[in-house]
N, C-alpha and C positions, 0 to 999 in steps of 0.2 A: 545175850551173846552178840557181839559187838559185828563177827567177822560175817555174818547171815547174808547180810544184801551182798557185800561183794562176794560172795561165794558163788551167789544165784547171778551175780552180772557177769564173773567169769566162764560160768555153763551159757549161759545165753550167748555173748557176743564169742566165746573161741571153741566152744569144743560143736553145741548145734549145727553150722557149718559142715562141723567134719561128720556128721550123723546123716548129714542130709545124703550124703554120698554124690557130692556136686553135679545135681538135677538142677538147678539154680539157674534162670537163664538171665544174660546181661545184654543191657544195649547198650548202645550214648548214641544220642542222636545227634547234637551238636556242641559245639562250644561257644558259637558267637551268641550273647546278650543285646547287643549292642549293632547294630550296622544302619549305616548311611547312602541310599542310591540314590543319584541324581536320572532323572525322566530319560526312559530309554535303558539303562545298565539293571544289569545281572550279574547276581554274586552266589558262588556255590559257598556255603555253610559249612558244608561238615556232612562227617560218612554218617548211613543208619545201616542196622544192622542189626540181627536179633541172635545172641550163640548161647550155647552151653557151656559151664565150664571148662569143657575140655575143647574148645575153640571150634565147634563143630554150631555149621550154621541149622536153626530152627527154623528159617521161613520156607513157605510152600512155593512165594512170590515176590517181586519186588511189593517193599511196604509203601503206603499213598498215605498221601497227606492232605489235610482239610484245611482249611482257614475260617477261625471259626469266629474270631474278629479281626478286623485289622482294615485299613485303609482303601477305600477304592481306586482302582490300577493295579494293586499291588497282587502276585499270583505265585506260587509256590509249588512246587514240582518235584517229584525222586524221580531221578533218572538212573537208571539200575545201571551198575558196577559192581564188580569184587572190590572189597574193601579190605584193610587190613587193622584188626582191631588191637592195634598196640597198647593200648589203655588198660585192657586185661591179659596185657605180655604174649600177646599170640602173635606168630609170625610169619603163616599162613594168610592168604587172602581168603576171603567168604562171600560168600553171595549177600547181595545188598543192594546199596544203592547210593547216591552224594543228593542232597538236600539242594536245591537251588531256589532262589527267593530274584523273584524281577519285577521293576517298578516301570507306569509306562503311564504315557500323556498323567503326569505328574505338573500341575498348574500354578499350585504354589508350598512355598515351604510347609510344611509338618512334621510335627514330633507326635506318634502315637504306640501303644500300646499294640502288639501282632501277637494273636493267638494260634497256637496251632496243634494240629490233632495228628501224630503220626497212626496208623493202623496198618498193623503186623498180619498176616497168617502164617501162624505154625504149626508146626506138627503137632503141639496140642489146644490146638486152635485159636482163634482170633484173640488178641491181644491190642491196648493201646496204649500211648501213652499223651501227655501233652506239655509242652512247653511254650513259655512267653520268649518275642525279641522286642523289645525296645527300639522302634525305626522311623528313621528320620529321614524325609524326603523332602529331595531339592529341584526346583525347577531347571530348566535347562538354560545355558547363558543365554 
C-alpha cells in the first residue's frame, strides 16, 4: 500500500498540533546572523520572549543570556521590555525583553564565531535555548 507513509506524515505534521490543544510554547529570539560593531557601539538584535499559543506570555522573568564563546570585549545583555510577537500573528505586547550585543576596546579587525545561551523561566520551569551570530569587529578609525 503505496498511500501508508503519507498518511502517517499527514497525522504527524497537521492534525497532532491540533490534539495538542495549543500548550506549545514559541519564541524567536533573534534574526540577525550576521552583525558588524566597530570599538565602542552597540546594537540591539532582536525581541525574546517566551508565549503560548494563544499569545499569552510563559516567563516568571526577564530571560539572561550567557556567552558561551565569542570574542573578548564583546558582552551581551536582555534588557526587559514588552515585546510584540508579530511572527506568531499576535498583536498584543508581552513581557520579555530586546537582546543587545556590545563591542568595546576592540584592537584589531575580527571575524569570529559568537555563541549564545538565552535562559527562560516559565511557568513550567527553566527553559533554554541557543543560537550562533557570526561578528565581525572593527577597530576604531
Amino acid at each position: 500500500m503505496r498511500n501508508g507513509p503519507t498518511a502517517a506524515f499527514l497525522i504527524s505534521a497537521f492534525l497532532m498540533p491540533l490534539m495538542a490543544g495549543g500548550a506549545a510554547a514559541q519564541t524567536i529570539q533573534f534574526t540577525v546572523r550576521e552583525l558588524a560593531l566597530k570599538s565602542g557601539e552597540s546594537s540591539e538584535i532582536g525581541d525574546v520572549y517566551f508565549i503560548s499559543t494563544h499569545c499569552k506570555s510563559l516567563l516568571k522573568s526577564t530571560p539572561e543570556v550567557e556567552i558561551l564563546d565569542g570574542p573578548p570585549g564583546v558582552t551581551a545583555v536582555i534588557n526587559p521590555a514588552k515585546v510584540v510577537p508579530r511572527g506568531w500573528g499576535c498583536a498584543s505586547p508581552v513581557a520579555g525583553g530586546k537582546l543587545v550585543i556590545s563591542a568595546k576596546d576592540v584592537e584589531e579587525y575580527s571575524h569570529s564565531r559568537m555563541v549564545l545561551r538565552i535562559n527562560y523561566k516559565t511557568l513550567s520551569g527553566d527553559r533554554q535555548r541557543a543560537s550562533n551570530i557570526n561578528l565581525t569587529l572593527f577597530p576604531p578609525n
